[in-house]
C-alpha positions in Angstrom: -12.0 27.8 -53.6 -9.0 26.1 -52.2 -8.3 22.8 -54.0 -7.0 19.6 -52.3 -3.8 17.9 -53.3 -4.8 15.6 -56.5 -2.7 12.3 -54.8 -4.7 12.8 -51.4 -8.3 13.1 -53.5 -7.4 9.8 -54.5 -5.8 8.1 -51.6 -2.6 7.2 -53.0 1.2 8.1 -52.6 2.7 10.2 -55.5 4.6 7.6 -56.8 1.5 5.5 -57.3 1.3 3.5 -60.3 -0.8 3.6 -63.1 -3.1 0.7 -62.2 -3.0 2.2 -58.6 -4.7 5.4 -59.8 -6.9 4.2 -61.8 -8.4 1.5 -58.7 -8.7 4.1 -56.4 -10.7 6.4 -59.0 -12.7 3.4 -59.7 -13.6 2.8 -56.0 -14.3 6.5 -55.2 -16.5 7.2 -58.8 -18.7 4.1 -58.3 -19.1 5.6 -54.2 -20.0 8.9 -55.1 -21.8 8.2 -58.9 -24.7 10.8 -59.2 -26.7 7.8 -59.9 -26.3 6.1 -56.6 -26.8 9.4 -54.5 -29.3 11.5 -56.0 -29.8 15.1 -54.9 -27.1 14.9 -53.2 -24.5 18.1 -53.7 -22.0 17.0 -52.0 -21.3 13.2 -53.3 -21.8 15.2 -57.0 -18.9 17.6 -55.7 -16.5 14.6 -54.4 -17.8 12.8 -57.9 -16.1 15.8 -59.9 -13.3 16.5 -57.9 -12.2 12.8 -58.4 -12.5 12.9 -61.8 -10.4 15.8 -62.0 -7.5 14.4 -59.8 -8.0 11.5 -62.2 -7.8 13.2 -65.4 -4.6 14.8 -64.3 -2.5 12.0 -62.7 -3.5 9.5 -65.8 -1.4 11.6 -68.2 2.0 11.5 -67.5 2.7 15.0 -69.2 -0.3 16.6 -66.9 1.3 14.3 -63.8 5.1 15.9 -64.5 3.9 19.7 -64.8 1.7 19.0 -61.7 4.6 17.1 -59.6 7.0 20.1 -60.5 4.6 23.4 -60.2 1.3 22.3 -59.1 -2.2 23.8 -60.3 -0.1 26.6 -61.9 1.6 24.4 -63.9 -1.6 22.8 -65.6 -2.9 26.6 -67.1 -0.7 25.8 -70.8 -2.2 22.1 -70.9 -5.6 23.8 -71.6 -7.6 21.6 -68.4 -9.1 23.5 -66.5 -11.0 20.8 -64.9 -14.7 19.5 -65.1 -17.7 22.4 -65.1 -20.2 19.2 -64.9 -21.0 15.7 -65.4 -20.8 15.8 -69.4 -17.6 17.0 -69.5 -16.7 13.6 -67.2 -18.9 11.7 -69.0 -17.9 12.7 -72.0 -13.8 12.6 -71.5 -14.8 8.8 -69.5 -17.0 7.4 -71.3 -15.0 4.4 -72.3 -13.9 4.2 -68.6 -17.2 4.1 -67.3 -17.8 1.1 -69.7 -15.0 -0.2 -68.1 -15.7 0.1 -64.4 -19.7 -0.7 -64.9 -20.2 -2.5 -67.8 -22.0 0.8 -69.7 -21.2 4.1 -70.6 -23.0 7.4 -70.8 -21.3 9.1 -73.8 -23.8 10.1 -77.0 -22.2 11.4 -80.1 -24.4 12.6 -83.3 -22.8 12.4 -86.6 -24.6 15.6 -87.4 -22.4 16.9 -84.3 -19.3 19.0 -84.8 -16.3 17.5 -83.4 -13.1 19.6 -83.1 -10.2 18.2 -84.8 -7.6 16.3 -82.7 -4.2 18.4 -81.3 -0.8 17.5 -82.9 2.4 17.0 -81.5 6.1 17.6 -82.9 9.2 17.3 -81.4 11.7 19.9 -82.7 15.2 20.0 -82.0 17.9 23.2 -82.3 21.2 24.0 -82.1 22.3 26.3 -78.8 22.4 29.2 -81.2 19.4 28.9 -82.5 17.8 28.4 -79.2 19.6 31.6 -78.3 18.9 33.9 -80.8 15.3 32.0 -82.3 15.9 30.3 -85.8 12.3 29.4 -88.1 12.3 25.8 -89.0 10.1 24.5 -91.7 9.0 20.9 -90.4 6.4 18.2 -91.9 4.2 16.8 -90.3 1.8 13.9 -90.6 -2.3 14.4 -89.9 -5.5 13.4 -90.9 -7.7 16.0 -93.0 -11.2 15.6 -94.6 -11.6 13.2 -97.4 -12.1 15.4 -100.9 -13.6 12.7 -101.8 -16.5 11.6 -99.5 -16.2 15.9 -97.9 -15.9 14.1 -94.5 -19.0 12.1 -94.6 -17.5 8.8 -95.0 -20.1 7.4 -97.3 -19.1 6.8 -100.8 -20.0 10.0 -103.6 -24.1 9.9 -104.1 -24.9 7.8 -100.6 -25.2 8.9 -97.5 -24.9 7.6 -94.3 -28.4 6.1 -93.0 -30.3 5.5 -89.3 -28.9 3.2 -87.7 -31.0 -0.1 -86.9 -29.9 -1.4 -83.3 -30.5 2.2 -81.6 -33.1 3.4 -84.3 -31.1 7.1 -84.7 -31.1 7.4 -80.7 -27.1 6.9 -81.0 -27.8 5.0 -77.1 -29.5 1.5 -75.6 -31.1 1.4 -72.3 -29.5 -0.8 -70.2 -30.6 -1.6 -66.3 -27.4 -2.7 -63.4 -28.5 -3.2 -59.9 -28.9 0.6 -59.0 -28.0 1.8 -62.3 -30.6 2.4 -65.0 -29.0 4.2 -67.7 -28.7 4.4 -71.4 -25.3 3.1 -73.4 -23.2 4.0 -76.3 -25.2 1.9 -79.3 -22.7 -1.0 -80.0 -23.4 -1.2 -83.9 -23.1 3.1 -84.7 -20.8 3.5 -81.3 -23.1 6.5 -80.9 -23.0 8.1 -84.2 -27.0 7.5 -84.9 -25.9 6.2 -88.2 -24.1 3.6 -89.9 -22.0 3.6 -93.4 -23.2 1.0 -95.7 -21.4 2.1 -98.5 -18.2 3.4 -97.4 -16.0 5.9 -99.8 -13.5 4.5 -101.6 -10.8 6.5 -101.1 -10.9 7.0 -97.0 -12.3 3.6 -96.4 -15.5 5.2 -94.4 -13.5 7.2 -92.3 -14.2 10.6 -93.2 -10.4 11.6 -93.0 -6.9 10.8 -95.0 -3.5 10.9 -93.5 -1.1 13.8 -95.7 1.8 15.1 -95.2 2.0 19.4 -95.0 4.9 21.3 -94.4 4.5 24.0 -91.3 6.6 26.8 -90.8 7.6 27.0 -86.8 8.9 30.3 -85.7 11.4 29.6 -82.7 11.1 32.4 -80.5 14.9 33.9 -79.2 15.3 32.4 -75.5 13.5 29.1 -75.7 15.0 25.7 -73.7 14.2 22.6 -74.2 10.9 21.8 -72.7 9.7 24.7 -74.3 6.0 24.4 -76.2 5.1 26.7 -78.7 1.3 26.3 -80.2 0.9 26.6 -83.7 -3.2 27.3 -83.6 -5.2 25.5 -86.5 -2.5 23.6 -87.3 -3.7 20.2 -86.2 -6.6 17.8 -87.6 -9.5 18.8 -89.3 -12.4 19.1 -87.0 -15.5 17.0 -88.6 -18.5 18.9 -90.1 -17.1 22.3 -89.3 -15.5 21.6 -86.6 -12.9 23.9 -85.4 -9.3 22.4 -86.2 -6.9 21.1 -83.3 -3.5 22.6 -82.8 -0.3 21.2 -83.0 2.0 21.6 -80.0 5.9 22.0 -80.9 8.1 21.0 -78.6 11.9 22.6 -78.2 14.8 20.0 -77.5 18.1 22.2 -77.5 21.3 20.2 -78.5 24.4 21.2 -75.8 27.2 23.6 -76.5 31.0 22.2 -76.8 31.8 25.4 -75.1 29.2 27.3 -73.6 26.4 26.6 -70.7 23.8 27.3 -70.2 22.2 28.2 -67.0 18.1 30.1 -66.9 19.5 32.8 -69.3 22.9 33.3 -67.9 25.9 31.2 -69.8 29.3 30.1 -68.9 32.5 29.4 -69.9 36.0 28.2 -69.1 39.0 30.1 -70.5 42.9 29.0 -69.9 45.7 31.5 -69.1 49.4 30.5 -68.4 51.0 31.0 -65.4 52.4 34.3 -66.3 49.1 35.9 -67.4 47.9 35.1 -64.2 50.7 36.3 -62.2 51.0 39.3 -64.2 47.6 40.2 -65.4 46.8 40.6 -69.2 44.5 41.1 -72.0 42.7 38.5 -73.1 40.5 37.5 -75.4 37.1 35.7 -74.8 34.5 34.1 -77.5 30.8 35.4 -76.6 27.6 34.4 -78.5 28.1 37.1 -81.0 31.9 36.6 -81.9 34.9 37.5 -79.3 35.4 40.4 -76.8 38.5 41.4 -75.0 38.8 41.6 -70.9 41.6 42.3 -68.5 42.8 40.1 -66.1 44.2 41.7 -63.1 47.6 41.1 -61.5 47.2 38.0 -59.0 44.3 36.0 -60.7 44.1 33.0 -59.1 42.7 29.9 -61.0 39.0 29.5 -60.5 37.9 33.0 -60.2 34.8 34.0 -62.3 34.4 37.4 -64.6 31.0 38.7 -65.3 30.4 40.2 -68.6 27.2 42.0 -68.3 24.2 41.6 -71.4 26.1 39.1 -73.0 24.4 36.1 -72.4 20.4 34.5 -73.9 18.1 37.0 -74.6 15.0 36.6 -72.6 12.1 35.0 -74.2 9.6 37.4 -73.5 12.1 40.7 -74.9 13.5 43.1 -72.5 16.9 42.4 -71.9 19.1 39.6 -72.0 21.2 37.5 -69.5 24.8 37.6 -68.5 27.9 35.7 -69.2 30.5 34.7 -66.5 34.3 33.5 -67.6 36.2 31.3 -64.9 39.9 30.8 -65.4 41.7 28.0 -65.4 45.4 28.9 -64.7 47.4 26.3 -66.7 50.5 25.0 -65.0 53.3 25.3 -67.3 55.0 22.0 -68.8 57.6 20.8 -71.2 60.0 23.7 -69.7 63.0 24.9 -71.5 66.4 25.2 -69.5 66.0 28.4 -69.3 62.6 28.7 -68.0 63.3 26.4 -65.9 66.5 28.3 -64.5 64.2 30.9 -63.8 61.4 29.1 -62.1 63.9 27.7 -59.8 65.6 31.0 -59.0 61.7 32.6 -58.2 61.4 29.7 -55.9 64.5 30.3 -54.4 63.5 34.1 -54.0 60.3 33.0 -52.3 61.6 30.6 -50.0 59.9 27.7 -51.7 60.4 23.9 -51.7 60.5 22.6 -55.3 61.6 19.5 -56.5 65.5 18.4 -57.8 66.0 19.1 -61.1 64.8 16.6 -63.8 67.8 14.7 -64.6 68.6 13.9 -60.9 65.2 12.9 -60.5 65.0 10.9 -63.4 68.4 9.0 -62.4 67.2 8.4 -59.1 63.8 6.8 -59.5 65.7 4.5 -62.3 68.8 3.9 -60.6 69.6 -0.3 -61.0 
């Protein structure tokens, strides 16, 4: 099924603002709420379709990868949209509460939860981005308490029912239209309260620690570049599968190379003679120097190609190219007798120079 554009789901321009977005979602999830139009399919399809153009244009890295690529550019987030009205409710909940005044979220501490995703932003030198490098980095995340094991509850306790929802984890509460059950305000949906929190993670469940990941930079990455280190995130909670942690590749610049997809370039000087007379030169590459010939008549600005010398490509197979433009230096600082002879080739090609220095020199400072 075709999709619509994400900004024209929600009625605004695409350089809509944050509180612009989230109005118009506001307005359009309280028109079409399955609550206020029961049984019918397709205020529950514009309900979804909302909340999916919502969930996208809210995060800015989701917005960006949209903005520049579209759909296709959302497949390495992970969102693949809403399948139904728990996965909304469930991503919103606090939103809802927002908007209406109630929410429709319900969490169990018996429940598994998966353990949040990490980020880390990792930056290389152009070599390294070129030929991949691995990086031992340390990073900062919350794992289950040894202590408590997760529970939260201090050793020999355990968490118990909680009183305001009686283990339900949810209140009933009635608005106009609405008649629907909220996240418990005293166990925020947990069924149970802590009375006697552990010690050591303060009734959390979780500590902060430092570990030390090793990140193996593939050869051909550029910044922007995300590689996913699976597992490597938090701890999920009571079995829980553990998040991931998301590296992302900044690439410092080259003093003398650039780069361009996975071709590079480069600027080499020749003198005047070179130039005129063609020559050998020699030209630094990724991988040390190689040697080229310049051909008679070079003029500055032209551009060699050296074939397969430039990034490898990411995925294997082959590698980019290298192109070399020349910069003809004009010669200064002349000796007399390089000078005799630059005159005397002018003269031979019938060209217009200047007077010699000293005249020159005399002339512009004459008193």
């Amino acid at each position: 099924m075709t999709k619509r554009d994400y900004y024209e789901v929600l009625g605004v321009p695409k350089d809509a603002g944050e509180a612009d977005i989230k109005k118009a979602y506001r307005q359009l999830a309280l028109q079409h709420h399955p609550d206020r139009n029961p049984g019918d399919k397709e205020a529950e399809e514009k309900f979804k379709e909302a909340a999916e153009a919502y969930e996208v244009l809210r995060d800015s890295e989701k917005r960006s990868l949209y903005d520049r690529f579209g759909y296709e550019g959302l497949r390495g987030t992970g969102f693949t949209g809403f399948t139904g009205f728990e996965d909304i409710f469930s991503s919103f909940g606090s939103i809802f509460e927002e908007f209406f005044g109630f929410g429709t979220r319900t969490r169990s501490r018996n429940a598994t939860h998966a353990g949040a995703d990490l980020r880390y932003d990792l930056r290389i030198s152009f070599l390294e981005a070129a030929f991949g490098v691995e990086k031992e980095v340390e990073i900062e995340k919350r794992q289950i308490c040894a202590s408590c094991k997760g529970t939260g509850s201090a050793p020999g306790t355990r968490p118990e029912i909680c009183p305001t929802c009686r283990g339900r984890g949810q209140v009933m509460h009635s608005q106009g239209f609405f008649s629907i059950s909220t996240t418990c305000p005293q166990c925020h949906g947990e069924t149970t309260v802590i009375k006697n929190p552990c010690s050591h993670c303060r009734g959390a469940g979780k500590v902060r620690k430092n570990k030390k990941v090793i990140v193996k930079v593939p050869a051909g990455v550029e910044t922007g570049t995300r590689l996913r280190l699976s597992g490597e995130g938090e701890d999920g909670v009571r079995g829980g599968s553990s998040g991931d942690l998301y590296v992302v590749i900044f690439v410092q610049e080259h003093e003398f190379f650039e780069r361009k997809g996975y071709d590079i370039s480069c600027q080499i000087p020749i003198s005047f003679p070179q130039a005129a007379l063609g020559a050998e030169i020699e030209v630094p590459t990724l991988e040390g120097s190689t040697k080229i010939f310049i051909p008679q008549g070079t003029q500055s600005g032209e551009v060699f190609r050296l074939k397969d010398l430039g990034i490898p490509f990411v995925r294997g197979g082959g590698r980019g190219d290298q192109y070399v433009q020349i910069v003809v230096k004009t010669p200064a600082n002349l000796s007399e007798q390089q000078e005799g002879l630059l005159r005397e080739f002018a003269k031979i090609s019938g060209e217009n120079v200047s007077p010699e220095k000293k005249k020159f020199w005399k002339l512009t400072n004459k008193k």
